[in-house]
N, C-alpha and C positions, 0 to 999 in steps of 0.2 A: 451189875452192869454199870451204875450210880460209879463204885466205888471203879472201879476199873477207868474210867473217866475223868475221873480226880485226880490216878494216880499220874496218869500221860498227864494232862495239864499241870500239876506238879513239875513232873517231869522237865517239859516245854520250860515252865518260869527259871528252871533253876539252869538250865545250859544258855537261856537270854541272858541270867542275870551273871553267869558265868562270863559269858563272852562281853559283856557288857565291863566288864570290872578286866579283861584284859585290854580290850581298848584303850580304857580306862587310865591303864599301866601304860602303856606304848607311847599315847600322847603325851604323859610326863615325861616319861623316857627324851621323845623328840623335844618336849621344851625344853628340858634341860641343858642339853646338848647346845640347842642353840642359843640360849643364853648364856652359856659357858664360852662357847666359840667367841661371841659378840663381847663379854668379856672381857675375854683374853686378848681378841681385837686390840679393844679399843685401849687396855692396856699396853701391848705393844707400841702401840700406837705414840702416845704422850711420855711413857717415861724414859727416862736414861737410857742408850744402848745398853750400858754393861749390865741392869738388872734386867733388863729385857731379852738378854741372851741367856740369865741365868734359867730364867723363866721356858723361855724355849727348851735348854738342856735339860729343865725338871719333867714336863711333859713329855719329851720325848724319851727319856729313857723309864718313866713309868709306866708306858706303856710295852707291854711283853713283845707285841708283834715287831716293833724297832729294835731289838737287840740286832746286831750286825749277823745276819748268816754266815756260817760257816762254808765259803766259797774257795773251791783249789786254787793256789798261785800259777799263773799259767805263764807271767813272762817275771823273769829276774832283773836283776839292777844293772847287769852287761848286757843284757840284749839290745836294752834301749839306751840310746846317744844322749849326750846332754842336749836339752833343748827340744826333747821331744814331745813337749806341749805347745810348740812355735805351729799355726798353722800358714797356709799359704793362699794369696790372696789371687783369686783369678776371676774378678767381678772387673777387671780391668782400671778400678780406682786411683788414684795419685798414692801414694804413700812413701812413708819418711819409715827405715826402722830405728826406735830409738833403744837402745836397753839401759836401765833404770838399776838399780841395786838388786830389788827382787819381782819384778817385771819387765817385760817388753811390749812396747807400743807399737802399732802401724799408725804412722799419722799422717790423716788427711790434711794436707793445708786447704786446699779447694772450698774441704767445709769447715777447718778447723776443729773437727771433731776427729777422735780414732776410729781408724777401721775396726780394730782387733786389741785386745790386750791379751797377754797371755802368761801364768805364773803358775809356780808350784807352791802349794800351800800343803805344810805337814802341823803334825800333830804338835809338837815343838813350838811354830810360831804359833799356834793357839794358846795355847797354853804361857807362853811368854807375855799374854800382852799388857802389857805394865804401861804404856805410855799413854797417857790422858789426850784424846782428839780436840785437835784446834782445828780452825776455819777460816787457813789465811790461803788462801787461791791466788796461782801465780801462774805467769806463763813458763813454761817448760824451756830453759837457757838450751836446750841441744836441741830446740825445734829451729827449722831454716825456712822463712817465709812470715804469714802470716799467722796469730794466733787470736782465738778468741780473748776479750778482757772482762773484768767483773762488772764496768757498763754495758757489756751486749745482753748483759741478762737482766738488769736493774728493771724495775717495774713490768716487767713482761708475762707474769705469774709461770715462768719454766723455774726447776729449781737445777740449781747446776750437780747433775747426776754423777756420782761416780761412777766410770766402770772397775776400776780396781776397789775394792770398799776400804776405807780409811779403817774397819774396825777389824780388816787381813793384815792389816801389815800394824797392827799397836806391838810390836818386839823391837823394834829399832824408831828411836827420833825421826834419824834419815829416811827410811824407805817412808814413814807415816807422812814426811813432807811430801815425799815425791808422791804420797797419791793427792794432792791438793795441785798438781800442775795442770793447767788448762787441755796439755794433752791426752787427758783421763778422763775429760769431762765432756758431758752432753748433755743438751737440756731437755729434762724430764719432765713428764706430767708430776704434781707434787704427790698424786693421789700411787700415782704408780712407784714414784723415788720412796715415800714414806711407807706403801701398804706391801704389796707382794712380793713388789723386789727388794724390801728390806726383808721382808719374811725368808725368803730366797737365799739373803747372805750370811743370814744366821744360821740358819738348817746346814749350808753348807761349809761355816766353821765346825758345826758336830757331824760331818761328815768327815773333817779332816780329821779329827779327834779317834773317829770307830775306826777308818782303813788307815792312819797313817801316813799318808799321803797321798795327795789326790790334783789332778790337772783340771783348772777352769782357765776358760777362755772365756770372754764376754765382750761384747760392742752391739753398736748401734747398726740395723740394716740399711747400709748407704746405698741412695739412689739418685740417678741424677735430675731426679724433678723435686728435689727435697727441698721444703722452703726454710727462708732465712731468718735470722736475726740479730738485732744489733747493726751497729755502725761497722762493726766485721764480717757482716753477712757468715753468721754461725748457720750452719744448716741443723736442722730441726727434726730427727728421725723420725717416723711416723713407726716402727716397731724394735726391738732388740733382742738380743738373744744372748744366752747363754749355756755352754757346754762343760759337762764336768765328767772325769776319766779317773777309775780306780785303776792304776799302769799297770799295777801286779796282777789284777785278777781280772784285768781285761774287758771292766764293766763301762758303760756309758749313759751319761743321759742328758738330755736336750732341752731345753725353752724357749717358748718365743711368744714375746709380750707385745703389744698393741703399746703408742706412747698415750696411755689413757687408766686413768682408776680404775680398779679391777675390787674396789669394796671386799667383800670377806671371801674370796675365791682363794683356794689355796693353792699353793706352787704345783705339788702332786697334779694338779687338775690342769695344768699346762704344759706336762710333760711330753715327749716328743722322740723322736731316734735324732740318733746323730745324721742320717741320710736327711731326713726332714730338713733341720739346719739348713744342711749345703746342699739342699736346693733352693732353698727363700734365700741365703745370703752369697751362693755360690764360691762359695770359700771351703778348700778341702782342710779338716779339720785329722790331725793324729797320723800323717801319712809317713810318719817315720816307723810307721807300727808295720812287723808281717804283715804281707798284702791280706793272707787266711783272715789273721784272726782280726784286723781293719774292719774287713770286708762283715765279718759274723758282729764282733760290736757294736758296731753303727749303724746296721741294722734293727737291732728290739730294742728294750726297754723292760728290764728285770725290774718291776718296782719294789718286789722284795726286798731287793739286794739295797735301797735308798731307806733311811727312815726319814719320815714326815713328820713334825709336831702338831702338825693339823692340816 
């Protein structure tokens, strides 16, 4: 009976000390992870664009579950018009349209900021970008009114945001100038310009890379209680968004960020439908698309079909 009792007690220790040692394992597991992420962070963070995109493209293509799915081509290169990443603005705002080399702006003069910007980005210009980013911010010569200057943002801790990213258009001198024009820019929380939404436009250069070409649209969500700054009364968005379109395979997916740091949260965790979008910003977005397959896109949110570096 003794020994029958020894052997359960035995028993008992060894599935404690079992479970005890998988715990064990897990909790490493989880530190690791997050001190990889935090990392990787804070690396993103402080260095160079260009090694920091390298950096993103290593992670994300080490990882299996980002290889690009094998999804059907559902619209060809005749069905869609040129310019069918132009969205249309029906928040009833001022707008100027300006077209740039390899963008098109909606420009508010009212707040001096864009409504909308809107470009195709392929595999091509990525892969081109040879042109070193400079940092000389001008007002946009084909804007008609008022424009923000580099004192409406001096000492105000906003950093002057891009919505087109200077590190899409590094293939041409040119188009890289025209993303420094005041028409492009809005002023950002630094936490948000430098952490997610730079996370955002990297991921989404290796996006143009897997499909090829791909439609982003981005701006600020303009309101009319939106407060100012500077001696130009810049308006100040309190959130942003943006939209990106695989044309051929008909996919979509959506952001919308808060003007405020978002610390190590990742883009993936912001994700959104395209419907979402244009209801917070009321702007119809792709409607040169079949009304069908509009209607089905803009709707979900395939996150398969997106890879994530983190």
């Amino acid at each position: 009976m003794a020994k029958r009792k020894t052997g359960k007690r035995k028993k008992k220790q060894f599935s404690l000390t079992l479970w005890s040692e998988v715990k064990r394992f897990i909790a490493v597991v989880c530190i690791s992870i997050v001190v990889l992420t935090g990392v990787l962070f804070a690396y993103l963070y402080w260095v160079p664009e260009e090694k920091a995109q390298q950096t993103v493209e290593m992670f994300a293509h080490a990882v299996p579950e980002l290889t690009e799915s094998h999804y059907p081509v559902r619209l060809g290169n005749k069905e869609l018009p040129e310019g069918a990443e132009i969205p249309v603005l029906k928040n009833g705002q001022k707008e100027q349209i300006i077209q740039h080399e390899a963008y098109t702006v909606s420009y508010n003069a009212n707040f001096k900021i864009p409504n909308w910007v809107a470009y195709e980005l392929t595999e091509e210009n990525v892969k081109n970008a040879r042109v070193k980013r400079h940092n000389k911010f001008l007002p946009d010569p084909q804007v008609k009114g008022g424009t923000a200057l580099n004192e409406d943002y001096s000492r105000t801790g906003y950093d002057r945001g891009h919505m087109v990213p200077a590190g899409d258009m590094k293939w041409s001198e040119k188009v890289m100038r025209e993303t420094f024009y005041f028409s492009n820019i809005c002023p950002q929380n630094r936490g948000l310009n430098a952490g997610i939404w730079n996370d955002l436009e990297m991921t989404i250069r290796i996006w143009a890379k897997e499909h090829k070409r791909i439609y982003v649209v981005t701006g600020p969500v303009v309101e009319n209680s939106l407060k100012r700054l500077g001696k130009n009364r810049v308006g100040i968005p309190r959130m942003f968004f943006k939209v990106v379109c695989d044309p051929e395979k008909a996919q979509c997916i959506g952001f919308l960020f808060e003007n405020r740091d978002y610390k190590q949260i990742s883009p993936r965790d912001m994700s959104v439908t395209i419907d979402k979008v244009e209801e917070v910003t009321n702007i119809d977005f792709f409607s040169q698309f079949p009304n069908n397959i509009e209607k089905e896109m803009e709707a979900e949110v395939d996150l398969k079909f997106w890879s994530f570096f983190r």
